[in-house]
BALUM-158651 format. One record per residue (C-alpha): residue in one letter; residue number from 1; x, y, z. Coordinates in steps of 0.02 Angstrom, whole numbers. Layout:
BEGIN
A,NUM,X,Y,Z
...
***
This chain:
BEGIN
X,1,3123,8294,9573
X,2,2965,8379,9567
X,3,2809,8305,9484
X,4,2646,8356,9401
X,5,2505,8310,9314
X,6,2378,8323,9156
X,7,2217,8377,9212
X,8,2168,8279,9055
X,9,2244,8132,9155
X,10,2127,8116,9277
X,11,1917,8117,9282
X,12,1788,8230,9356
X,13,1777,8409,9360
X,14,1936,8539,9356
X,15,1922,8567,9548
X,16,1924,8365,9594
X,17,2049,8352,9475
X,18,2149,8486,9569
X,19,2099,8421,9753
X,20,2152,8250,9683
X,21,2324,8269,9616
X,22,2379,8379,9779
X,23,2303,8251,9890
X,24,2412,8109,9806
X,25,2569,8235,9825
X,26,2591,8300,9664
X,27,2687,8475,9650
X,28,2595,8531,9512
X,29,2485,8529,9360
X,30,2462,8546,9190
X,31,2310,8621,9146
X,32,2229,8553,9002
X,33,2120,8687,8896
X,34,1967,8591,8890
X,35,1967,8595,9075
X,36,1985,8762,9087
X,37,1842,8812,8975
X,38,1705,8698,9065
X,39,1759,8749,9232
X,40,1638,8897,9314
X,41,1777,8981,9400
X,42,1893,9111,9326
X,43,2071,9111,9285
X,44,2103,9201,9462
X,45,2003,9109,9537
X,46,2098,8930,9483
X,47,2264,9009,9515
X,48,2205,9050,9692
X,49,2133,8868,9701
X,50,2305,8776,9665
X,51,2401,8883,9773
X,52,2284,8845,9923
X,53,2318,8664,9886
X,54,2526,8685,9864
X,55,2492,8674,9682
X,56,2603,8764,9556
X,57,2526,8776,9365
X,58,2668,8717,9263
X,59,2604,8729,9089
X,60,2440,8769,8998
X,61,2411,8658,8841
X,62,2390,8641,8680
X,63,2404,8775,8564
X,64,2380,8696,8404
X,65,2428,8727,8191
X,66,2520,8848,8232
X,67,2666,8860,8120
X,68,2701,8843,7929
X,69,2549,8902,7865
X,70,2518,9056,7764
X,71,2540,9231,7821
X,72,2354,9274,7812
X,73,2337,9104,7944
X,74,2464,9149,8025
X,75,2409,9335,8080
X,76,2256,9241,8140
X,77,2357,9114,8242
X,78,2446,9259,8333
X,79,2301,9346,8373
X,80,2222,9183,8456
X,81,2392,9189,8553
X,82,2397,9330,8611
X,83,2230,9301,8691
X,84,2276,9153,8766
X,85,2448,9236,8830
X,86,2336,9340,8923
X,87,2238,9186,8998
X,88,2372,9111,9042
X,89,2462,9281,9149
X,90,2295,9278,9233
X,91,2319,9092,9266
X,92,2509,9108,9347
X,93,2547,8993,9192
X,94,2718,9031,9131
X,95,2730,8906,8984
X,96,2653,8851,8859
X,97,2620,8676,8737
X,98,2638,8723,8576
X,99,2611,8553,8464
X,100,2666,8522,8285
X,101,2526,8553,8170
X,102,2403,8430,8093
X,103,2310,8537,7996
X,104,2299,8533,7801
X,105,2363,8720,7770
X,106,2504,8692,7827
X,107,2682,8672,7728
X,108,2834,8554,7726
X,109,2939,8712,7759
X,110,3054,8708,7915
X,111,3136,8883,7897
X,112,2968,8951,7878
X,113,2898,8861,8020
X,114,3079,8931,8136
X,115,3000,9106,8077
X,116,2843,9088,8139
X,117,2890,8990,8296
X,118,3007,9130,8344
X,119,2884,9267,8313
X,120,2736,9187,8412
X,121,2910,9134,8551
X,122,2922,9342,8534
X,123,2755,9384,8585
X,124,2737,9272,8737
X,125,2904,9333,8797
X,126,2806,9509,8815
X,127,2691,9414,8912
X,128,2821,9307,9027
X,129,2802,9151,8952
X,130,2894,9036,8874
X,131,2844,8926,8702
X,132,2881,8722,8732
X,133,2867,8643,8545
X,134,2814,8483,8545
X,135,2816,8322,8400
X,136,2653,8234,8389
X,137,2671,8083,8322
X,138,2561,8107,8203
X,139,2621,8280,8147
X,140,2590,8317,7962
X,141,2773,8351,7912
X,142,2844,8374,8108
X,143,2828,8202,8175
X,144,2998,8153,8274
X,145,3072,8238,8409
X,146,3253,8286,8317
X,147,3131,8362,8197
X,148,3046,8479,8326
X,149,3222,8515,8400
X,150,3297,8562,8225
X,151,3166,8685,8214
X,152,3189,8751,8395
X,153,3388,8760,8332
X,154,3348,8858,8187
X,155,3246,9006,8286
X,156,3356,9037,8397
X,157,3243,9133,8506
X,158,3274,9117,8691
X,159,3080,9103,8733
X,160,3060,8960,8624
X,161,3100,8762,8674
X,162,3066,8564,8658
X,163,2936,8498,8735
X,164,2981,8307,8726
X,165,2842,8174,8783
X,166,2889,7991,8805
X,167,2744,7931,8705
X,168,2759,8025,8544
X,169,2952,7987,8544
X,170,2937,7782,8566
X,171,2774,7750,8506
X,172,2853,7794,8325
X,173,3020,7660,8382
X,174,3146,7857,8380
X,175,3292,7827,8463
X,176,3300,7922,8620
X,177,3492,7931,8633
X,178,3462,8085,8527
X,179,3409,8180,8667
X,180,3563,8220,8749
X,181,3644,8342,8601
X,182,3485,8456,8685
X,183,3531,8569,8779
X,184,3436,8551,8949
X,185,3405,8729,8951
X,186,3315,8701,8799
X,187,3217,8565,8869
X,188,3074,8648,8924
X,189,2968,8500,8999
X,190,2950,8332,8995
X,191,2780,8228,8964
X,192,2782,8075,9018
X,193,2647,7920,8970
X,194,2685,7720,8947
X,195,2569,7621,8861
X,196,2536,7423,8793
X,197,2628,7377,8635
X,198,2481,7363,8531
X,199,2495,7375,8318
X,200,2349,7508,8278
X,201,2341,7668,8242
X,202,2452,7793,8332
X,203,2330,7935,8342
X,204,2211,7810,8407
X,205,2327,7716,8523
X,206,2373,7875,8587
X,207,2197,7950,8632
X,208,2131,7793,8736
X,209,2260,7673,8773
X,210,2410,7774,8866
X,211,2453,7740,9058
X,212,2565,7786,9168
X,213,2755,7711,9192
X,214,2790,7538,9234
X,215,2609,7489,9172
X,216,2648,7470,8983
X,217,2779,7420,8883
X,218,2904,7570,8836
X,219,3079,7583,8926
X,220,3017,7739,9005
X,221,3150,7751,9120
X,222,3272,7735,8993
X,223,3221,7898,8900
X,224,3203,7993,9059
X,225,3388,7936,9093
X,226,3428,8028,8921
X,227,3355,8165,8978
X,228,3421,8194,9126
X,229,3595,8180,9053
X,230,3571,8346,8972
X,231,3540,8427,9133
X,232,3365,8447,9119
X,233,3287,8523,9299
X,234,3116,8524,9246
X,235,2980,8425,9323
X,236,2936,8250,9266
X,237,2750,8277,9214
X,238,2604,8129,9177
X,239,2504,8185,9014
X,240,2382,7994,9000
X,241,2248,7977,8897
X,242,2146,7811,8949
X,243,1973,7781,8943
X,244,1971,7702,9103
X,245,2052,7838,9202
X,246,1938,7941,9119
X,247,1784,7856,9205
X,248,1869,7797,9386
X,249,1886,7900,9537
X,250,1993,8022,9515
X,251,2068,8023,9712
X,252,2145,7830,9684
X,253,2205,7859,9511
X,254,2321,8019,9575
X,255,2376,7912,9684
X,256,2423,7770,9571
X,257,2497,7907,9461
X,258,2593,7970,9593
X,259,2661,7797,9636
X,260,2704,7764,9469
X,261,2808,7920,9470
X,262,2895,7858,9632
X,263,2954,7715,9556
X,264,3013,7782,9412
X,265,3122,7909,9511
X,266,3215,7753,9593
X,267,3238,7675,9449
X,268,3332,7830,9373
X,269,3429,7834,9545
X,270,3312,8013,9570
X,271,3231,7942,9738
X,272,3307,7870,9892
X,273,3157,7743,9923
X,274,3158,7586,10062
X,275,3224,7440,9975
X,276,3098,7325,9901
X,277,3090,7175,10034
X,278,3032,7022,9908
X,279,2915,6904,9994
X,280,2988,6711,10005
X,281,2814,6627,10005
X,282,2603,6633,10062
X,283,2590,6627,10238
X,284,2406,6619,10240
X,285,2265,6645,10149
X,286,2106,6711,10240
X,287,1935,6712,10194
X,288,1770,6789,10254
X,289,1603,6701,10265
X,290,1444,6726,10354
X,291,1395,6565,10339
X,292,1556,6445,10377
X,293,1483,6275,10364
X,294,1484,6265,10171
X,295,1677,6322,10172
X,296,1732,6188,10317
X,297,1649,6064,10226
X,298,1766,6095,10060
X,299,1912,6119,10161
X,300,1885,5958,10268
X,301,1846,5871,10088
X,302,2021,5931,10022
X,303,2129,5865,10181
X,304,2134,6009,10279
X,305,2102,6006,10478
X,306,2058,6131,10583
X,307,2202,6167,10717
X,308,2183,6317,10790
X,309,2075,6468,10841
X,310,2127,6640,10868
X,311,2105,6685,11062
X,312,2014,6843,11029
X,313,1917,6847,10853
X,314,1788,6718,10768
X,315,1956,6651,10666
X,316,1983,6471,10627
X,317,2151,6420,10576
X,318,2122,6266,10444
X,319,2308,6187,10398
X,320,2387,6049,10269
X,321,2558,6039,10240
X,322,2642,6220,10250
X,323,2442,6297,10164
X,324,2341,6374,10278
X,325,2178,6452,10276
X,326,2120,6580,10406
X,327,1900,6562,10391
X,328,1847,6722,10473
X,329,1645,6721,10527
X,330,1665,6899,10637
X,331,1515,7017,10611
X,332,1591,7134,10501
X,333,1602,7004,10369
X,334,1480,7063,10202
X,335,1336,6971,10170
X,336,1355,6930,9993
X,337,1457,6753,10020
X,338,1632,6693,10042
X,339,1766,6790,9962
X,340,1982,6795,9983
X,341,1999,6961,10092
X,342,2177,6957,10141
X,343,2344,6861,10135
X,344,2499,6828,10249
X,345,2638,6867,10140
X,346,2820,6786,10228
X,347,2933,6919,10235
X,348,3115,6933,10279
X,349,3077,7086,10350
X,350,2911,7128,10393
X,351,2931,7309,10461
X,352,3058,7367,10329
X,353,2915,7276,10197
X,354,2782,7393,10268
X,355,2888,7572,10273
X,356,2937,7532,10089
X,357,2737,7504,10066
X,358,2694,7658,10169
X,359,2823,7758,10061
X,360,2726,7696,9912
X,361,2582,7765,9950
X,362,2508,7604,9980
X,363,2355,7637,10126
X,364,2418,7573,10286
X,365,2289,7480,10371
X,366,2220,7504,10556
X,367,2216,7347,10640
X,368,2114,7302,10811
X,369,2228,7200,10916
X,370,2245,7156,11107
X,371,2397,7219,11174
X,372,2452,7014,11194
X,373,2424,6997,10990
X,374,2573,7000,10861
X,375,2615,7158,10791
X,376,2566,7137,10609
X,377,2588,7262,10483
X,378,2470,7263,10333
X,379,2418,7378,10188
X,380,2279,7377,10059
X,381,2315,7322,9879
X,382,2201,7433,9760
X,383,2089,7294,9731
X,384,2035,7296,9960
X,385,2128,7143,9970
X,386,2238,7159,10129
X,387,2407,7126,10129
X,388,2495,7061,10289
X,389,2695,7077,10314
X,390,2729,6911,10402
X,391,2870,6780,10490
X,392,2808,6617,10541
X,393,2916,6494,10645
X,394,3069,6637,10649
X,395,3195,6661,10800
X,396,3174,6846,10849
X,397,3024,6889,10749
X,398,2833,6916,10811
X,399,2722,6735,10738
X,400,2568,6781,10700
X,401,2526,6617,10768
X,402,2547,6655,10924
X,403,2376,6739,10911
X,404,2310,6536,10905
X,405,2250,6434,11021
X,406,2265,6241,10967
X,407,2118,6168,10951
X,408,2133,5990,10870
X,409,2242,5888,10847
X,410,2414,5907,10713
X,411,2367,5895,10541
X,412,2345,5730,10459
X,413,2470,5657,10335
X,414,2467,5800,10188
X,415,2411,5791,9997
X,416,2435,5964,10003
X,417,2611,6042,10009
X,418,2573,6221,10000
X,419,2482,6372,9915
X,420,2545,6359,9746
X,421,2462,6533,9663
X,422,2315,6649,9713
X,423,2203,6722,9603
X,424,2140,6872,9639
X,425,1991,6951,9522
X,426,2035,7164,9506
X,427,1906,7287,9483
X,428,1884,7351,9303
X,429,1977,7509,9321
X,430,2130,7440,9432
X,431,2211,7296,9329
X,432,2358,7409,9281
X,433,2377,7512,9458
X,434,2387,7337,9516
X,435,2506,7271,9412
X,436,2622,7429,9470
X,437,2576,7391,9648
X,438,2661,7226,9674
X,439,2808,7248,9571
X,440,2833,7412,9653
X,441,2787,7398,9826
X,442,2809,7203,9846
X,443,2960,7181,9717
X,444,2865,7046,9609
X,445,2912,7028,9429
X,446,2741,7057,9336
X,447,2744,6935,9192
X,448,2649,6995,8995
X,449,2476,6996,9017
X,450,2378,6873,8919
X,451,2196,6865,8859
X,452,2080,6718,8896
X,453,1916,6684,8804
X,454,1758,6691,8917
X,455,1575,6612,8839
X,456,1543,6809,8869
X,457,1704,6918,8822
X,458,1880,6930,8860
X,459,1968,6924,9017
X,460,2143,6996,9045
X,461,2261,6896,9165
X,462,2436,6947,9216
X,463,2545,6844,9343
X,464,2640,6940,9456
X,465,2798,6813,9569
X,466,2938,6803,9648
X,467,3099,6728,9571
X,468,3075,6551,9645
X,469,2888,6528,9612
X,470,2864,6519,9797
X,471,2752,6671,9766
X,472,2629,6689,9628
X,473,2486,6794,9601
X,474,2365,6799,9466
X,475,2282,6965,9441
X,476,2122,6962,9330
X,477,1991,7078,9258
X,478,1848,7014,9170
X,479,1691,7065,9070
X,480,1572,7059,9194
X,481,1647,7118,9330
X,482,1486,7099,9437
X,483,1474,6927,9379
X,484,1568,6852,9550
X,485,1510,6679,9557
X,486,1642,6645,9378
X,487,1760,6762,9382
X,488,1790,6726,9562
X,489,1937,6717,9668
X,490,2050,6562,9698
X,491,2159,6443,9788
X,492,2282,6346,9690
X,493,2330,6220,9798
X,494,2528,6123,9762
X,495,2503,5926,9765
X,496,2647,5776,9712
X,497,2480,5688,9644
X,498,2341,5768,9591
X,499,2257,5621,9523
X,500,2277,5524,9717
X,501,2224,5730,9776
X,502,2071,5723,9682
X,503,2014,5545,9705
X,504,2029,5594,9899
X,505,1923,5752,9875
X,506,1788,5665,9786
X,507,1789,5526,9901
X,508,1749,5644,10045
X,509,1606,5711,9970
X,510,1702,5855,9871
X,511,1613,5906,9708
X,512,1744,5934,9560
X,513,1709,6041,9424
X,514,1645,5918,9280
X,515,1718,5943,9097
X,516,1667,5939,8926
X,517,1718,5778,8859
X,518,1750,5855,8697
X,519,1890,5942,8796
X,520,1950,5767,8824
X,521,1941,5709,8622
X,522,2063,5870,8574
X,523,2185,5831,8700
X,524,2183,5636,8622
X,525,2218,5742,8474
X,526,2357,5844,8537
X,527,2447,5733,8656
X,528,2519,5559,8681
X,529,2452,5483,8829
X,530,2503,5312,8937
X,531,2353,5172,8918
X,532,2225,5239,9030
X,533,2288,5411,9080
X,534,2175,5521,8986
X,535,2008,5403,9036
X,536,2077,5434,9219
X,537,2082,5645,9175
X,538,1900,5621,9111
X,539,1840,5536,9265
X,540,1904,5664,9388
X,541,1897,5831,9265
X,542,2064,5825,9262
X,543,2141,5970,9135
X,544,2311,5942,9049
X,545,2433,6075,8981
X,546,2631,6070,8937
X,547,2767,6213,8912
X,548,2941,6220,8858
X,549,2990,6172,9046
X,550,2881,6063,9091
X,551,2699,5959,9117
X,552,2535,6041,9211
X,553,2384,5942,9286
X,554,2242,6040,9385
X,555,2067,6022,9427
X,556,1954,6118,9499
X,557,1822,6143,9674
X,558,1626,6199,9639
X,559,1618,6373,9696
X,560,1567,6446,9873
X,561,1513,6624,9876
X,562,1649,6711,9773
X,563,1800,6579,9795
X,564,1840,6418,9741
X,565,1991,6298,9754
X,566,2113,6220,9640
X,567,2214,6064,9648
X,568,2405,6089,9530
X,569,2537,5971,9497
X,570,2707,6045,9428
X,571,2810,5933,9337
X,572,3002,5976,9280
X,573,3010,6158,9306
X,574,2821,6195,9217
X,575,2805,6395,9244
X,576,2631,6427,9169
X,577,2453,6419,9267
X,578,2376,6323,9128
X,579,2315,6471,9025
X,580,2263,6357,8870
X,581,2149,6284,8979
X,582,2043,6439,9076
X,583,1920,6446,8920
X,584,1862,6290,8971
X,585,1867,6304,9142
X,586,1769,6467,9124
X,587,1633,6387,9019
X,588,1597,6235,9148
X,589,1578,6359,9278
X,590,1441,6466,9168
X,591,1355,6301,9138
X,592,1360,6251,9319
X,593,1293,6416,9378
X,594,1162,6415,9245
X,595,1104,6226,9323
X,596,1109,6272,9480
X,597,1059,6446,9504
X,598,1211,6504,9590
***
């Protein structure tokens, strides 16, 4: 199907907007009035713009209070149309958004709004255009889209249709089965915007807090399913109002726009997409330092051994159990400490992994390899982390460790199992694109998101996994996003014991991340405990948290650069990542920063 945009979706000026949207492959636009009127070029002179780019303009919007108001109003309301007909011919804009009106003159009168809507449909029709009535939600007597369409009904004038918009129908709970007694034909267009189910204001919710599908919580896909039932052969256009895409770059949010689209077309069986190939656990996790000693010390203190070194690049391959960490010193590492800058994602198959990334729109990344290296395919997740496609220890499929020459010895006896989650800290303005990343492109189930207090705001956390748990990524956005050293990326690391798991650490030098001991009197409050236990948590800043499955016990590494490390034990089926707990966690690593500078 085809697809446009909102210019009112996207920030910057009505030319980046333009350059943007046909760069991320939309079809076309909707141009929103307000960028029209700040933009120094002329009508022709757009219309000549979007057709350079492939761009078709699909509607021009909104023409508000309109209808039901007096005669004397209404003369004036033609006249202003007839003006903007003439824009919009100019333009090449061959419909226009007409919205139910808001506006205090107007009347709880539905055959005189059918009159008035059919005499302003009359007038564009001399013009070529066609009227598209739309139900705001917060319309002062037109508020529901079987409203709208009554009205449409009643005129009866073939210039005139329904404009229907996903966020005005389910923000108010309609029923969108309605929409298949429309006509398609009489389906104009369709606006499309998710959002969070938040209880506020609608006008309000609305204006700031719409994204695009698959990144909120309306069954999007579900209306557009209704409307495509009618026969509707329109385009399926993003109208978002968001306060963050309002302030990001314009180029990456087309592009998550675009994607979100994509996925919404295979979910209505509209796109013929690569199936999603679901990763089956963490190959590797690689970090970047340029300083390594500080790193190898932590890892050596938590059981891991370095075993191997790639033949070719200043990579160290550190390993315990099935985790392993790649420590990268090469000269292109940045300056400003350690930090998580890719991960080694298994993959049944790698190369049909990457061409369902690639058709995503996810940036396929150019990697410098010797022609004896593995052929690894890897993309960038919005947030620059790179994501590699991987098989390790599979008949007929390239290892990436064959890339490693051994170096010391096996492994010792393992504390360590495996990776258990990563946590990976997102950019202000790309939580939600990367929510919609890995469910889309990787085929993750992204779990609610959930807000955990900071000593210095809020931050937002949403888990993205597969359906075993042997992949689990925790996406965050905090505060301060330039304050790296707490909210920081990290390594949860799956141990049997983690009381034996930190005792070892500690033992070897490893600092722990000391805790409140008033965190220790609530959980005497909360919880029974065996004689002993809890004093035991104390000593070794051991946190504690249950769920309906099961029991959690974690503790936590000091930090180095921008990452630190965390030791999990799962008991009977225990799904969470110890959420109750972060607020403390987050506090002991402000107060450690703030005693030792860093």
């Amino acid at each position: 199907m085809r697809t446009s945009i909102a210019t009112v979706s996207l920030s910057g000026s009505l030319t980046e907007k333009l350059t943007a949207a046909a760069r991320a492959g939309f079809d076309g636009v909707e141009i929103f009035e307000n960028d029209l009127l700040a933009s120094p070029l002329t009508p022709e002179e757009i219309r000549a713009r979007c057709a350079d780019l492939g761009l078709t303009v699909d509607l021009y919007q909104p023409m508000r209070d309109i209808e039901a108001v007096p005669e004397d109003e209404f003369a004036r309301n033609l006249r202003r149309a007839r003006h903007k007909f003439e824009l919009m011919r100019r333009l090449g804009a061959d419909t226009v958004l007409v919205c139910s009106s808001v506006s205090a003159r107007a009347v709880d009168d539905d055959a005189l709004a059918a009159e008035q809507l059919s005499r302003l449909a009359g007038t564009a029709q001399e013009f070529g255009i066609r009227v598209a009535y739309e139900a705001l939600a917060w319309g002062r007597h037109v508020s529901t889209y079987d409203h709208a369409w009554r009205i449409v009904e009643s005129a009866g004038h073939p210039a005139l249709g329904t404009c229907l918009d996903s966020f005005h129908i389910l923000s108010r709970g309609s029923d969108p089965k309605g929409i298949e007694d429309i006509p398609g034909e009489k389906i104009f267009f369709l606006q499309l915007a998710d959002a969070p189910l938040l209880a506020m204001d609608v006008l309000q919710w609305s204006r700031h807090y719409r994204c695009f599908p698959g990144q909120g919580g309306f069954d999007v896909a579900g209306l557009v399913r209704h409307v495509l039932r009618t026969g509707y052969d329109g385009p399926l256009s993003l109208e978002v109002f968001n306060d963050v895409f309002r302030q990001a770059e314009a180029g990456p949010t087309a592009v998550d726009a675009r994607r979100s689209l994509l996925v919404l077309q295979e979910t209505v069986g509209r796109a013929a997409l690569p199936e999603p190939v679901v990763p089956t656990g963490v190959a590797f996790a690689e970090l970047v330092t340029p300083d390594a000693e500080p790193l190898t010390a932590l890892l050596g203190a938590l059981g891991f051994t370095r075993t191997a070194r790639h033949r070719g690049k200043p990579v160290a391959l550190w390993e315990q159990g099935d985790a392993r960490i790649l420590v990268n010193t090469g000269p292109a590492v940045r300056r400003d400490g350690t930090q998580l800058a890719a991960i080694g994602l298994e993959s049944p198959d790698p190369a049909a992994a990457a061409r369902r990334a690639e058709a995503l729109l996810a940036p396929v990344l150019p990697r410098r390899r010797a022609p004896e290296d593995a052929p690894l395919d890897a993309v960038a997740a919005p947030d620059g982390t790179e994501l590699f496609f991987c098989a390790t220890g599979r008949p007929g499929l390239p290892d990436w460790r064959a890339d490693f020459e051994d170096t010391d010895p096996a492994p010792a006896p393992a504390s360590v199992r495996r990776i258990d989650h990563l946590a990976l800290t997102q950019p202000w303005h790309h939580f939600d694109e990367a929510a919609l990343f890995h469910h889309g492109v990787l085929g993750l189930h992204a779990q609610e998101s959930v807000d955990v207090a900071d000593p210095y705001g809020l931050l937002r956390s949403r888990a993205v996994t597969n359906a075993d748990g042997s992949v689990r990524i925790a996406l965050t956005v905090g505060p301060a996003p330039t304050d790296d050293t707490v909210h920081a990326q990290h390594i949860a690391l799956a141990t049997d014991d983690v009381v034996a798991s930190a005792r070892r650490f500690r033992d070897a030098g490893g600092g722990l991340l000391p805790v409140p001991a008033n965190y220790y009197d609530d959980l005497a409050a909360r919880f029974e405990f065996a004689d002993g236990e809890l004093e035991t948590y104390r000593d070794l800043g051991i946190l504690y948290d249950r769920d309906a499955h099961g029991v959690f016990r974690h503790c936590y590494t000091r930090t180095v650069g921008r990452v630190f490390f965390e030791l999990v034990q799962r008991d009977d089926g225990y799904r969470g990542y110890g959420a109750a707990n972060a607020p403390v966690r987050l506090a002991a690593q402000h107060a450690v920063r703030a005693l030792t500078g860093g």
